[in-house]
C-alpha positions as YAML, in Angstrom:
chain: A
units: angstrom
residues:
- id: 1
  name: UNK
  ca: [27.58, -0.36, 1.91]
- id: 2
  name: UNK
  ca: [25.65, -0.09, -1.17]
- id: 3
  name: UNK
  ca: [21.80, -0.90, -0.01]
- id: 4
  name: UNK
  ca: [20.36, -3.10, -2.07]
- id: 5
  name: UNK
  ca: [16.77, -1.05, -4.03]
- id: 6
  name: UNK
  ca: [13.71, -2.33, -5.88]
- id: 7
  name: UNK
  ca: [11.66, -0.53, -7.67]
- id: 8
  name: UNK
  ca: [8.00, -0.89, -8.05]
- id: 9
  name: UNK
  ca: [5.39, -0.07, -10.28]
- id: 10
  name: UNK
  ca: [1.72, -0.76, -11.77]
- id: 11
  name: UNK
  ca: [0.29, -0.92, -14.93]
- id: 12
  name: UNK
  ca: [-3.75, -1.06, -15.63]
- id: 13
  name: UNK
  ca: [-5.36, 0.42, -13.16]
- id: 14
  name: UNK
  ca: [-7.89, 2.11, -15.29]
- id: 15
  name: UNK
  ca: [-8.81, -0.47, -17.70]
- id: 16
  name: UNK
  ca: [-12.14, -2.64, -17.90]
- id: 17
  name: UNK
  ca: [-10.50, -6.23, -18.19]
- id: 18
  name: UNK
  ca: [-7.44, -8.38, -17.57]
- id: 19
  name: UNK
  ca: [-5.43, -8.25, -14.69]
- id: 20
  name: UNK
  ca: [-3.70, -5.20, -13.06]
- id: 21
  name: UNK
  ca: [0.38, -5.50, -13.28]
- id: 22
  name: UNK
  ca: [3.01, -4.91, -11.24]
- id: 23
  name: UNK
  ca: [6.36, -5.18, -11.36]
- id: 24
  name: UNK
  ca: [9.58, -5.41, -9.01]
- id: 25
  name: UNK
  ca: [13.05, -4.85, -10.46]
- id: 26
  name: UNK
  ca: [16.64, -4.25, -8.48]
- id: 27
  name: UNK
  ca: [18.93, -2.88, -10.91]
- id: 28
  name: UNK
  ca: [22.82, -3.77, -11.36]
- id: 29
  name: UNK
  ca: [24.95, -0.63, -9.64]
- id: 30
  name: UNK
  ca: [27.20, -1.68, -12.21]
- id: 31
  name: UNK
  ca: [25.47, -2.17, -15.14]
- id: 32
  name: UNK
  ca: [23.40, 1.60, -16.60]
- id: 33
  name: UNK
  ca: [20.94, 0.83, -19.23]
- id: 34
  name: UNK
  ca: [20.90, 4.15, -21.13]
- id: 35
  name: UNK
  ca: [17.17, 5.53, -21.97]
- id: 36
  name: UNK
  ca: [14.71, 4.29, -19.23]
- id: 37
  name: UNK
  ca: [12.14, 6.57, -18.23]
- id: 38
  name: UNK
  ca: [8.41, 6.36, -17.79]
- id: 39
  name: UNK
  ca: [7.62, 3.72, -19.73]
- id: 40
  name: UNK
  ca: [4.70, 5.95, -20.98]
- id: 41
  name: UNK
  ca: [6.51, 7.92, -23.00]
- id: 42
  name: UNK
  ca: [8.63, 5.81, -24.68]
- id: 43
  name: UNK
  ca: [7.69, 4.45, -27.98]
- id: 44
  name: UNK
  ca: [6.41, 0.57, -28.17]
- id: 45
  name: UNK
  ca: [9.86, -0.60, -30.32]
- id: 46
  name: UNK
  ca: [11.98, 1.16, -27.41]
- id: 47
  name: UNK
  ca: [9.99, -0.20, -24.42]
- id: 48
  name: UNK
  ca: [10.30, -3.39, -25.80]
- id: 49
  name: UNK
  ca: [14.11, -3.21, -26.27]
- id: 50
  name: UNK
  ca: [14.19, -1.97, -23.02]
- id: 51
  name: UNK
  ca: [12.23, -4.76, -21.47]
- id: 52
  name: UNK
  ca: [14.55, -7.24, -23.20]
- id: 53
  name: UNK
  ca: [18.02, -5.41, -22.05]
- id: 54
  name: UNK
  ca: [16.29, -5.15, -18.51]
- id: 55
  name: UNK
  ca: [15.40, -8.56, -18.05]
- id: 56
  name: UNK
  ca: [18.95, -9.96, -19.31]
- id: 57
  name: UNK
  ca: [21.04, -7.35, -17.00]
- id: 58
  name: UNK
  ca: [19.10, -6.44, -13.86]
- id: 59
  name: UNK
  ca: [19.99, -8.35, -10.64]
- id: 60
  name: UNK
  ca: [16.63, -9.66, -10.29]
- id: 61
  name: UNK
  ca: [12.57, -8.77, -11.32]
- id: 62
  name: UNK
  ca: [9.60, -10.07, -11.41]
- id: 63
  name: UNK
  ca: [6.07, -9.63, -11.90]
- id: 64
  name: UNK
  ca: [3.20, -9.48, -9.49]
- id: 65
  name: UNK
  ca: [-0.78, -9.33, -10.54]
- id: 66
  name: UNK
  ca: [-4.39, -9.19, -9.32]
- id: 67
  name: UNK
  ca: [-6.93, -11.05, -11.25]
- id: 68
  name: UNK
  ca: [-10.36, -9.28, -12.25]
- id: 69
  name: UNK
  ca: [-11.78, -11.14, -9.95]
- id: 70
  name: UNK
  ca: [-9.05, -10.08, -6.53]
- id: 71
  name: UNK
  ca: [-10.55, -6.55, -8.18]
- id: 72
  name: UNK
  ca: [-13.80, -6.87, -7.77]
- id: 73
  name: UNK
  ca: [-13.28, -8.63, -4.39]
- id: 74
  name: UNK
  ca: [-10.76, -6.48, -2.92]
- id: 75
  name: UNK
  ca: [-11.30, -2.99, -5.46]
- id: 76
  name: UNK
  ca: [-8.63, -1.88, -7.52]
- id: 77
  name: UNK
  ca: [-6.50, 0.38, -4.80]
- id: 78
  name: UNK
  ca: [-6.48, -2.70, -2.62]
- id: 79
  name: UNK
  ca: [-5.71, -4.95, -5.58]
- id: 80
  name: UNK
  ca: [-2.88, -3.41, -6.62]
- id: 81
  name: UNK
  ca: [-1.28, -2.99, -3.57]
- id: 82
  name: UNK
  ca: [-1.71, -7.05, -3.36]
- id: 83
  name: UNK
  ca: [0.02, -7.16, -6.82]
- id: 84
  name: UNK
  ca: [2.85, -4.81, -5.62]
- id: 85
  name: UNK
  ca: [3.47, -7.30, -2.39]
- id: 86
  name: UNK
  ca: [3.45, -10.40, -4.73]
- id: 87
  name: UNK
  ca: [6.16, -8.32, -7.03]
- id: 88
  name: UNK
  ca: [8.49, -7.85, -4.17]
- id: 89
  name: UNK
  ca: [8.01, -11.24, -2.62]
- id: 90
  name: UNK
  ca: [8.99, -12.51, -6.00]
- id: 91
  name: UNK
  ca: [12.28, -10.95, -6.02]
- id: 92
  name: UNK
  ca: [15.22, -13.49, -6.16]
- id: 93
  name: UNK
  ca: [17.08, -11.12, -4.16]
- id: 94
  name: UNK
  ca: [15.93, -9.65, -1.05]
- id: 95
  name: UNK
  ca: [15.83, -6.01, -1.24]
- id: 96
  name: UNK
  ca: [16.77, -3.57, 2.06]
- id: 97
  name: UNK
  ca: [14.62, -0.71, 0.24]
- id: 98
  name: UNK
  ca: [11.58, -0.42, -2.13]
- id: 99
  name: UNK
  ca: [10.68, 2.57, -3.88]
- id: 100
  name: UNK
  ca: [7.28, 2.32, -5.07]
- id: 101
  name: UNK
  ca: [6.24, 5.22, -7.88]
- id: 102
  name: UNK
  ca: [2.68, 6.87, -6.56]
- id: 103
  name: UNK
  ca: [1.48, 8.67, -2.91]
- id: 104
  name: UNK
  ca: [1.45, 5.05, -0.94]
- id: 105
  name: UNK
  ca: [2.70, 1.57, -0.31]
- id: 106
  name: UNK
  ca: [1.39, -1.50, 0.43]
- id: 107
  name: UNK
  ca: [1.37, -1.97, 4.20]
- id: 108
  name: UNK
  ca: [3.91, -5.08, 4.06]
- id: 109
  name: UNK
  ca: [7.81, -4.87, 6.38]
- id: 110
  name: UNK
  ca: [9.93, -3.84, 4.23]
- id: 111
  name: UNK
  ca: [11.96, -0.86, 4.24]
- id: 112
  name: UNK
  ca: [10.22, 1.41, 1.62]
- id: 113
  name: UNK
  ca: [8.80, 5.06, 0.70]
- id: 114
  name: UNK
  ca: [6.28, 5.98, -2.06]
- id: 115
  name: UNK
  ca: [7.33, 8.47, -4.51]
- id: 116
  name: UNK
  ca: [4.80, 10.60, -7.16]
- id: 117
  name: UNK
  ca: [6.06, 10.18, -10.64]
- id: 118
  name: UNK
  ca: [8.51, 8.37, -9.66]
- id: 119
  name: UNK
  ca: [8.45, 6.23, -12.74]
- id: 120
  name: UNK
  ca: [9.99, 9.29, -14.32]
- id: 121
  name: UNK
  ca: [12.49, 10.16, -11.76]
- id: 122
  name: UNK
  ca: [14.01, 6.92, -9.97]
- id: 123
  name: UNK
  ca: [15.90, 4.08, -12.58]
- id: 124
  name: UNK
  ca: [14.86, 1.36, -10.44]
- id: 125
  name: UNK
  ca: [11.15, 2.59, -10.56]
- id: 126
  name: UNK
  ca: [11.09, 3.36, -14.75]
- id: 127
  name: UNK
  ca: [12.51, -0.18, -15.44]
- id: 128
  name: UNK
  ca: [9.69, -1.67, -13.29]
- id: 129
  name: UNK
  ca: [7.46, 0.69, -15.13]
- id: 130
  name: UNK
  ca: [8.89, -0.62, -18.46]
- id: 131
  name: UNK
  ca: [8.39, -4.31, -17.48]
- id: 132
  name: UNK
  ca: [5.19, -3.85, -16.56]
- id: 133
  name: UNK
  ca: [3.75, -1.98, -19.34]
- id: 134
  name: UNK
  ca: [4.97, -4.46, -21.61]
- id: 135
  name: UNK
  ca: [3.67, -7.71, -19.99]
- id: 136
  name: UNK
  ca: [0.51, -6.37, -19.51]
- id: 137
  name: UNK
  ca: [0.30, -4.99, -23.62]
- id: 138
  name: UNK
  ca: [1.68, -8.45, -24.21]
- id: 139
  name: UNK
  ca: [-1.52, -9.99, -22.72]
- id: 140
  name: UNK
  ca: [-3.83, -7.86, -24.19]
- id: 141
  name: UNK
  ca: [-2.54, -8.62, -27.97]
- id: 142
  name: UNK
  ca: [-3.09, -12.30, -26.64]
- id: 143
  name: UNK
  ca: [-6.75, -12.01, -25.76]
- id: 144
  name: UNK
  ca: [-7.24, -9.59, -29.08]
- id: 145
  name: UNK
  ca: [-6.67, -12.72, -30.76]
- id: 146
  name: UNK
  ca: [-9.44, -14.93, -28.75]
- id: 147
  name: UNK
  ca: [-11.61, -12.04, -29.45]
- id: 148
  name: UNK
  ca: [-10.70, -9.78, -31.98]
- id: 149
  name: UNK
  ca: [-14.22, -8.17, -32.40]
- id: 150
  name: UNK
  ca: [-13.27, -6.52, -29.16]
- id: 151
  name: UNK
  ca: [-10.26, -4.39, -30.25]
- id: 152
  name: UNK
  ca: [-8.12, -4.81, -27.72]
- id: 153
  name: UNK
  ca: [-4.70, -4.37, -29.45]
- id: 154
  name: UNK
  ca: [-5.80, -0.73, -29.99]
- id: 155
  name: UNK
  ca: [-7.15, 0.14, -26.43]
- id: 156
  name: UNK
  ca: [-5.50, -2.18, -24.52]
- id: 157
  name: UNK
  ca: [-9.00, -2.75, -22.49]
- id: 158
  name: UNK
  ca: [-9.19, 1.20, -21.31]
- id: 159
  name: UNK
  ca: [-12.69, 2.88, -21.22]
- id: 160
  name: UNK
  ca: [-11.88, 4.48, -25.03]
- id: 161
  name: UNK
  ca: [-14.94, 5.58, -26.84]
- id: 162
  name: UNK
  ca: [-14.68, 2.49, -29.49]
- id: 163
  name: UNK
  ca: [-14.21, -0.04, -26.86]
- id: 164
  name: UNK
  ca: [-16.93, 1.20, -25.11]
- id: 165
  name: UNK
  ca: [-19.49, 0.67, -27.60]
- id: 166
  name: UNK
  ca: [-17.82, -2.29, -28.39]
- id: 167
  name: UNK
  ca: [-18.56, -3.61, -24.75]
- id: 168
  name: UNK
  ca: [-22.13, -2.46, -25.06]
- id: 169
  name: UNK
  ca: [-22.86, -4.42, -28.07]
- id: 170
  name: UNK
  ca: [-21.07, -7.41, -27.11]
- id: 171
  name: UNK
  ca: [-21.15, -7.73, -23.79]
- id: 172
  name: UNK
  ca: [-18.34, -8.52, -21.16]
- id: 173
  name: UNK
  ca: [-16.22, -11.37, -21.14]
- id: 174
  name: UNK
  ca: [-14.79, -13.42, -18.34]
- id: 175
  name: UNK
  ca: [-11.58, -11.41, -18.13]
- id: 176
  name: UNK
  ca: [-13.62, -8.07, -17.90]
- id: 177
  name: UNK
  ca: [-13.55, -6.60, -14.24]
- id: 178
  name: UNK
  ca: [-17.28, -6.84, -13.29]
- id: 179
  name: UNK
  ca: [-17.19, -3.92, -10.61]
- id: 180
  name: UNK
  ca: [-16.13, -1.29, -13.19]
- id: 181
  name: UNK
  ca: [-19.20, 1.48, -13.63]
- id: 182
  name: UNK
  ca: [-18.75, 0.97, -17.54]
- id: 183
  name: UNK
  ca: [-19.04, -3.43, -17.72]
- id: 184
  name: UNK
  ca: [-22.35, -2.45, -15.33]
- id: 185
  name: UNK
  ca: [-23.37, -0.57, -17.46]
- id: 186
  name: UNK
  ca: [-23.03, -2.47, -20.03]
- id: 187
  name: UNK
  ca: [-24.91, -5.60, -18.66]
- id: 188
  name: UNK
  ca: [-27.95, -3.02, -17.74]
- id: 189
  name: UNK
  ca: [-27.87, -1.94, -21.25]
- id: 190
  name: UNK
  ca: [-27.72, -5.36, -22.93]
- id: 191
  name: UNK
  ca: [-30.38, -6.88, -20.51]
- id: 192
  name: UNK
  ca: [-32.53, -4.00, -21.33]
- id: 193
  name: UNK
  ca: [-31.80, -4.38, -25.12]
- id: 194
  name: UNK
  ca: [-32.71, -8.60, -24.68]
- id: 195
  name: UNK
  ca: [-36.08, -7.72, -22.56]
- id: 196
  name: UNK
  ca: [-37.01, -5.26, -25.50]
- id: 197
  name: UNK
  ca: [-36.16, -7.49, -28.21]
...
């Protein structure tokens, strides 16, 4: 009997704002979607074809998150494994078997094993890679255009070198994960900026 496998991945561990995605996808034994692989190194136009010919053919998916705020609370290991439980549990299909790409999973009852770069290396594990990526992106073009001084189509809210200054001129926002070294930073720097000024 065929056993029924999700994959599981994250995207956004390392930026500064927005929520930190995961994704859950069980793939159709019966239907191969040519050219999935870490959705890192695929190309934008291809991950989002991808994402499209995913959603329309897999068995089932679905996304799972952590606010900024479940980060700060919880920090962003303990956050993410949160996300990856809400993933699964949002499955349409029960799965007998998770794969989930990194050294750990989440300490929930399913059947599952963790497995390093597996986003290159499993299907099931690179289309939840692919899904993710692209929902999170997705969100941060959305909130580049509520604040496009910030420049987060470019960076996609990771600690670049432009966004950095950016967030020390400006200021976090709402959406920014307070408990990050670099928005701390920040608010020391701008307080110390107002009490000079």
């Amino acid at each position: 009997m065929i056993k029924i496998v999700a994959g599981v991945d994250e995207v956004g561990r390392g930026p500064l704002v927005g929520d930190v995605v995961t994704a859950a996808v069980i793939l159709d034994p019966k239907y191969v979607i040519p050219g999935l692989a870490d959705s890192k190194k695929l190309s934008e136009k291809k991950r989002n074809a991808l994402a499209v010919e995913i959603k329309n053919h897999a068995l089932a998916w679905s996304i799972g998150r952590a606010s900024p705020a479940e980060i700060d609370q919880l920090n962003i290991l303990h956050a993410t494994m949160l996300a990856m439980t809400r993933a699964v549990e949002g499955l349409s299909i029960q799965p007998q078997h998770v794969m989930v790409d990194g050294n750990r999973c989440p300490a929930w009852s399913y059947s599952s094993e963790a497995i390093v770069k597996g986003d290159g290396l499993i299907a099931e594990i690179s289309a939840a890679s692919i899904i993710a990526k692209v929902t999170r992106d997705e969100e941060m073009l959305q909130l580049d255009k509520l604040y496009p001084e910030y420049g987060f189509a470019q960076h996609k809210g990771y600690p670049t070198k432009a966004h950095l200054a950016k967030l020390a001129e400006l200021g976090p926002l709402a959406e920014y994960r307070m408990s990050f070294k670099p928005v701390q930073q920040s608010l020391v720097l701008r307080n110390g900026q107002l009490a000079g000024s």
